[in-house]
C-alpha positions in Angstrom: -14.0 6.2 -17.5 -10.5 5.9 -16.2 -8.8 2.9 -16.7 -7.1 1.2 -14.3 -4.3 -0.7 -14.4 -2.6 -3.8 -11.9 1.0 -4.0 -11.6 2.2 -7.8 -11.6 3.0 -7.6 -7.9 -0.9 -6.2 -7.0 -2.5 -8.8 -9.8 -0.5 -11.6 -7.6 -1.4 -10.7 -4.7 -5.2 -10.5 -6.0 -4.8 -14.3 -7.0 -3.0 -15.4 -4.1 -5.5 -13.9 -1.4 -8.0 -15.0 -3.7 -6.8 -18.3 -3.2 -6.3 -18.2 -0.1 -9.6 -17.1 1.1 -11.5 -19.6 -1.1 -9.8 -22.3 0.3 -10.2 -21.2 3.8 -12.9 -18.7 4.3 -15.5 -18.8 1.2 -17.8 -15.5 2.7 -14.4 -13.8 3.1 -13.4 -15.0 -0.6 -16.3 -13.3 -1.8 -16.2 -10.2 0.7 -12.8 -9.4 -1.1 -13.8 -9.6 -4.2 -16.4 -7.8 -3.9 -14.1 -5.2 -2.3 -11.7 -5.3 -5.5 -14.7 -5.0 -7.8 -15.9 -1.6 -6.0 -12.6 -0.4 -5.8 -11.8 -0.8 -9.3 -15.5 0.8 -10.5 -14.8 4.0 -7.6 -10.9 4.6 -9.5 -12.5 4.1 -13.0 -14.7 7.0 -11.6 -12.8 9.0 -9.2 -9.2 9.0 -9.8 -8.3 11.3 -7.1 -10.4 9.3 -4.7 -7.5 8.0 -2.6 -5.4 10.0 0.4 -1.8 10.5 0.7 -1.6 9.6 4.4 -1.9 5.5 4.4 0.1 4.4 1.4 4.0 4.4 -0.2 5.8 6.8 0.5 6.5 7.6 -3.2 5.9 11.0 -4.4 2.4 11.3 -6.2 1.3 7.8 -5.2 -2.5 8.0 -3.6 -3.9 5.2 -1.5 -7.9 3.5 -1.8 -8.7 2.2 1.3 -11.3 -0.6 0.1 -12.7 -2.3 2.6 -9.9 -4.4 4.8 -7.5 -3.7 2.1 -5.8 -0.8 1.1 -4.5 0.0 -3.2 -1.4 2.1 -3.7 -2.0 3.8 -6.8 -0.1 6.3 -9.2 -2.8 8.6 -11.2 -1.1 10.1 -13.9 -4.1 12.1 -15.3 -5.7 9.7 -17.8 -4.8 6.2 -16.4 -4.3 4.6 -12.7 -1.7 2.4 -12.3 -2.3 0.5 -9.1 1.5 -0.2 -8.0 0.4 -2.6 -4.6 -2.8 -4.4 -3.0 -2.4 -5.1 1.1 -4.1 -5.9 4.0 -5.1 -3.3 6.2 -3.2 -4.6 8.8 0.1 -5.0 6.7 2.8 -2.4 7.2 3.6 -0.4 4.9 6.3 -1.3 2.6 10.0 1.0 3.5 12.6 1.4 0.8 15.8 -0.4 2.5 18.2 2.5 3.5 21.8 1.9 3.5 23.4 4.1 6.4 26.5 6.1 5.0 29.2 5.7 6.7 29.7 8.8 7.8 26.5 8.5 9.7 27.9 5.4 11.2 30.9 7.4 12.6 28.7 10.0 13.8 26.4 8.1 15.9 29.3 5.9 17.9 30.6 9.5 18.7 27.6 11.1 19.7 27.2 12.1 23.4 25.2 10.1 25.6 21.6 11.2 26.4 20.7 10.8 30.1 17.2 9.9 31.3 14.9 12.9 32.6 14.1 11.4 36.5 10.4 12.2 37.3 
C-alpha cells in the first residue's frame, strides 16, 4: 500500500469542514467522512487514480474527485502527498500573476477591436 500523506493546509481543511458539518449537518458530517475515508483507501491503492483536468495547475499534480470534494495530489512513485482538499464547487486555486510592465504598455497601445454586427 501507498501511503498517503496531508499537507497542513488539506489536514485543516479536513478539520474545519469536519467541524462545520457536525455542527450544522450531522448526515453530511458523516457523508464526508466517509468520502475522505474512501478516498484515502482508493490512493493507498491506486495512486495514479486521479485526472489532470480538475485540479492545480502544477505540473505532475493529479486530482481525486471523492464524492463532492475534490484532492489535489502529487504522486511521486512511492508516496502521495495530498497538497489541497475542496469543495466541488470551489474554484480552483490561480497562482497570483504580476503583469510586467511591458505588458502594461502593450495593452494601453493596442488597437481597438470593433464589434462584428450581426
Amino acid at each position: 500500500m501507498t501511503p498517503v500523506k496531508l499537507s497542513r493546509d488539506a489536514a485543516n481543511y479536513v478539520r474545519a469542514e469536519s467541524e462545520y458539518l457536525r455542527q450544522r449537518n450531522p448526515v453530511a458530517a458523516k457523508k464526508f467522512s466517509l468520502a475522505m475515508k474512501n478516498a484515502k483507501r482508493t490512493l493507498q491503492s491506486f495512486p495514479e487514480a486521479g485526472n489532470r483536468m480538475h485540479g492545480l495547475q502544477v505540473a505532475g499534480s493529479l486530482t481525486l474527485v471523492a464524492g463532492d470534494y475534490l484532492l489535489d495530489y502529487i504522486y511521486d512513485g512511492s508516496q502521495v502527498d495530498v497538497i489541497l482538499i475542496r469543495h466541488g464547487r470551489m474554484l480552483t486555486p490561480t497562482p497570483d500573476v504580476d503583469i510586467d510592465s511591458d505588458l502594461e504598455i502593450g495593452l494601453d497601445s493596442a488597437p481597438e477591436v470593433s464589434k462584428p454586427s450581426f
